[in-house]
N, C-alpha and C positions, 0 to 999 in steps of 0.2 A: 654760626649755626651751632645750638648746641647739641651737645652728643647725645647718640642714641643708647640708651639702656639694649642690651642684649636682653630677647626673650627668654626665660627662665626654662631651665632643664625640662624634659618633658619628666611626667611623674612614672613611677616604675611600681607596682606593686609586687613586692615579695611573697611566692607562694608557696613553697618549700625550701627545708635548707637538710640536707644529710651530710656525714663527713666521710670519706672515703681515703684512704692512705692518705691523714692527716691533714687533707684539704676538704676543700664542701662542695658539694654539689647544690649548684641555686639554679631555681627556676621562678622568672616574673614575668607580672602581665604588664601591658603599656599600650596608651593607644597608638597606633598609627597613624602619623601624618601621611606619607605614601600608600598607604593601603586601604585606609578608608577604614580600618575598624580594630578590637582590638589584637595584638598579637603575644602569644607566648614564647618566649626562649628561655634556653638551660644551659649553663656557665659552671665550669668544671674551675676553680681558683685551687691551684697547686698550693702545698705548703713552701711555700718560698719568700726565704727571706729579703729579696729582690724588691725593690721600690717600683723596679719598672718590668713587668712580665711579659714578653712576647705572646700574642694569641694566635689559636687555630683553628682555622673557622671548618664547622664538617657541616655537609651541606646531606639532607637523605633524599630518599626513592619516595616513589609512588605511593599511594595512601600512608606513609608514615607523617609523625610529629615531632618538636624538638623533643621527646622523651625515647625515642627507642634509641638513638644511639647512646643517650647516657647510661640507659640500664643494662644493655644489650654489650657493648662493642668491648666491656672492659680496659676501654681505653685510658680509666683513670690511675693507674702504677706506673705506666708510662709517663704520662705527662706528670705526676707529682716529682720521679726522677729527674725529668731535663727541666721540671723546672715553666712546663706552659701551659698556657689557661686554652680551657676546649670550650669554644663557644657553638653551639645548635640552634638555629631558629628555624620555626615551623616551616614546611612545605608550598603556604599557599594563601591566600585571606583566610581566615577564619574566624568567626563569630565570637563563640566561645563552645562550652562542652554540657551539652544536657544529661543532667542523672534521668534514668526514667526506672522509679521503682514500681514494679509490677506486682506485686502483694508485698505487704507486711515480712512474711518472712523468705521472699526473694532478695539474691544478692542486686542491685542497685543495675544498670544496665549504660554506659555511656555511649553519649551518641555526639558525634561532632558539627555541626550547626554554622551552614554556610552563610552567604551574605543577601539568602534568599531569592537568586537567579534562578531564571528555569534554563533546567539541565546539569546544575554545577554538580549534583551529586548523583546523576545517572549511572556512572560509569566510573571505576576507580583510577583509571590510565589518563582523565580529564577534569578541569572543575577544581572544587577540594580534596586538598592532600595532592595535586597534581601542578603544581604551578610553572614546575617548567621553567623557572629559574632568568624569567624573561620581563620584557614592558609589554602589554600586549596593545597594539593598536586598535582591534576590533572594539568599539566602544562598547557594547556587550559585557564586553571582559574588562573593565578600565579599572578596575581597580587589581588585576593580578598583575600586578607590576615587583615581581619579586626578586628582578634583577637590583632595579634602585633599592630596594628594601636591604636588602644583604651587603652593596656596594658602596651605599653611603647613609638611610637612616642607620641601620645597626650599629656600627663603627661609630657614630656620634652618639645613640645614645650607651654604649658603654664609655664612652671617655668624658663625657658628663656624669654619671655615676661610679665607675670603678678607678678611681685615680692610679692604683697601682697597674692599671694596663695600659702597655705599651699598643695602641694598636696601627702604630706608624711601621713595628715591626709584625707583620702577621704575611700568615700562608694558610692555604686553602687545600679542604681534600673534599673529597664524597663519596656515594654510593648508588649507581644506576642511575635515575634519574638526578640525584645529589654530585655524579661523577660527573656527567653531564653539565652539572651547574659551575663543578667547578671548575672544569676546564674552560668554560668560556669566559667566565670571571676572569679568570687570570690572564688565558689569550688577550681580553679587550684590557687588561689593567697590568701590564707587569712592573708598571713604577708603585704600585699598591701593593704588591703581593711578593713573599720570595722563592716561593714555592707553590708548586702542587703535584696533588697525586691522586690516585681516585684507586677504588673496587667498582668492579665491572660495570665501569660506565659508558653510558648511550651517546659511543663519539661521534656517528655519524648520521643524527636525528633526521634530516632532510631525505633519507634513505633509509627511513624504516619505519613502521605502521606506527608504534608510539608516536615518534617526532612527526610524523605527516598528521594525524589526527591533530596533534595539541597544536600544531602551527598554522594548520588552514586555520582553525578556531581564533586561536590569539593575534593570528597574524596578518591574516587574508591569503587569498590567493596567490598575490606575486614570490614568487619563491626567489628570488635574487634578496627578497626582505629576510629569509627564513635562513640564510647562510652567517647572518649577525649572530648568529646563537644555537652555531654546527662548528663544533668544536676540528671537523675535518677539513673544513671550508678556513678557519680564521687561520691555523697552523700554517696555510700555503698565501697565504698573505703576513703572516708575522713570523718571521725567523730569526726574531729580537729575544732569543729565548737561551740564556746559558747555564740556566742551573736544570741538571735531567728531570724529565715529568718520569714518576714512577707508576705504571699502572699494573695491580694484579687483577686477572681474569682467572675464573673456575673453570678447567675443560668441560664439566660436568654441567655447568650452567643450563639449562631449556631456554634461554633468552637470549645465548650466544650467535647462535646461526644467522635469524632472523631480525633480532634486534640490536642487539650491542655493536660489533663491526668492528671488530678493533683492529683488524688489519689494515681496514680503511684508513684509517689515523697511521696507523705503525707507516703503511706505504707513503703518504703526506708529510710526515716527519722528514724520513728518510732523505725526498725528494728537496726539501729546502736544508737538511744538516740540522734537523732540529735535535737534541739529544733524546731517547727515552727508553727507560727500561721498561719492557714488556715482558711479564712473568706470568705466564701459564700453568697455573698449576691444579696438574693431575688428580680427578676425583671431587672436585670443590665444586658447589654450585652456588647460588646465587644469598644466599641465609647470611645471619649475622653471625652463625657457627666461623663462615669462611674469612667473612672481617675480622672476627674474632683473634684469630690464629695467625693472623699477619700484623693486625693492629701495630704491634710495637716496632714492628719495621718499619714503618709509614710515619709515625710519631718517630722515630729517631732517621730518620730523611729528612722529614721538617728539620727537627732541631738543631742540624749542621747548617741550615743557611741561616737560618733566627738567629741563631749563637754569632753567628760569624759576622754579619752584617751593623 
């Protein structure tokens, strides 16, 4: 029988490139085989003379894109130091980005442009920019499957186009709904990942209005289905976990009480010996200000298992 030709790399358009302490910042478009349509992401490449670069994948929150954390988080002096490439993609399916200019001499207006479902853009906490970091079963929703998206299209199409990324060694963080994501990433994948850590993320989604909304939706009804992707629920079934999950929470948060739950998680850990640092700190709320100002601890947590492994 003769051998099969491997299908050819998917194509990647390049849509910006900026340099930041000595590396660049890129962001391209591709289309989706898992999603259905196309997708943006933004790749932070360290100046590093390294053949093979470890990557870190940040996962964001509700209505954001892969662009707030690259302009926002300051994360890039960090990572040009140790040395690793930050990889972001988008939240959710999405289309692409409509200009809409409203006169002549108005500034230009962008609007972000779903997959044309009724409902997907009623509500910011559902739909676009909300994907919730999961497969969704409701056929409805079949194309928000952005768990497959992040866990194995992404990861292949950067090692088809970035040679110099290593992404056999990579770790994962996030942000609220992005925190969310990457706990359970890592939870269901620890031979994948060497790390994670997250900002004030939604540990214990089956238990709070966010994750109960987006789950009936994506999920159905049966909630024993909705624990595959409750980061409080997978920690007491996997206690195969020996490098510390690091999470900082903002006292000051408005989404603490009622939505995030991180004691949930803290008490779950505890109870199977899982490691985790839980850092509460005084005054911080939920903003990119708060990312901002810990960032470099979260990148230099990564960088000891990546370096080491």
């Amino acid at each position: 029988m003769a051998a099969t030709t491997p299908p050819p790399a998917a194509a990647l358009e390049q849509l910006s490139s900026s340099k930041m302490f000595g590396g660049h910042n890129l962001r391209f478009r591709h289309q989706s085989a898992t999603l259905g349509c196309p997708m943006t992401f933004s790749v932070y490449l360290p100046p590093s003379p390294a053949s093979s670069i470890p990557v870190l994948y940040w996962l964001s929150g509700l209505t954001c894109t892969d662009e707030n954390f690259i302009i926002k988080s300051g994360a890039q002096r960090a990572a040009a130091a140790h040395g690793i490439a930050l990889v972001a993609p988008d939240t959710s399916p999405r289309m692409s980005m409509l200009k809409l200019l409203l006169s002549p001499r108005s500034v230009p207006r962008v609007y972000a442009c779903g997959l044309n479902i009724e409902g997907e853009s009623d509500s910011y906490d559902f739909g676009v920019g909300a994907g919730f970091y999961l497969n969704a079963t409701n056929e409805k929703w079949k194309n928000w499957r952005m768990y497959d998206y992040v866990v194995k299209e992404l990861p292949k199409v950067l090692s088809d186009h970035f040679e110099q990324l290593d992404t056999v060694h990579a770790s994962i963080f996030g942000h609220s709904m992005g925190g969310h994501g990457a706990l359970t990433v890592y939870l269901k994948n620890t031979d994948k990942y060497k790390s994670v850590s997250a900002f004030a993320p939604i540990t214990n989604p089956i238990n709070c209005p966010w994750g109960q909304k987006a789950f009936s939706n994506y999920l159905g009804s049966t909630k024993s289905d909705w624990e595959d992707y409750d980061a409080t629920c997978l920690i007491k079934k996997n206690n195969n976990v020996s490098n510390p999950i690091l999470i900082d929470q903002g006292e000051d948060d408005k989404f603490l009480a009622e939505q995030l739950l991180p004691r949930n998680f803290e008490e779950a850990c505890k109870a199977v010996g899982v490691p985790l640092i839980l850092r509460m700190q005084p005054g911080y709320d939920h903003s990119y200000f708060f990312i901002a100002t810990f960032i470099d601890d979260h990148i230099a947590h990564h960088a000891q298992f990546l370096k080491s492994a």
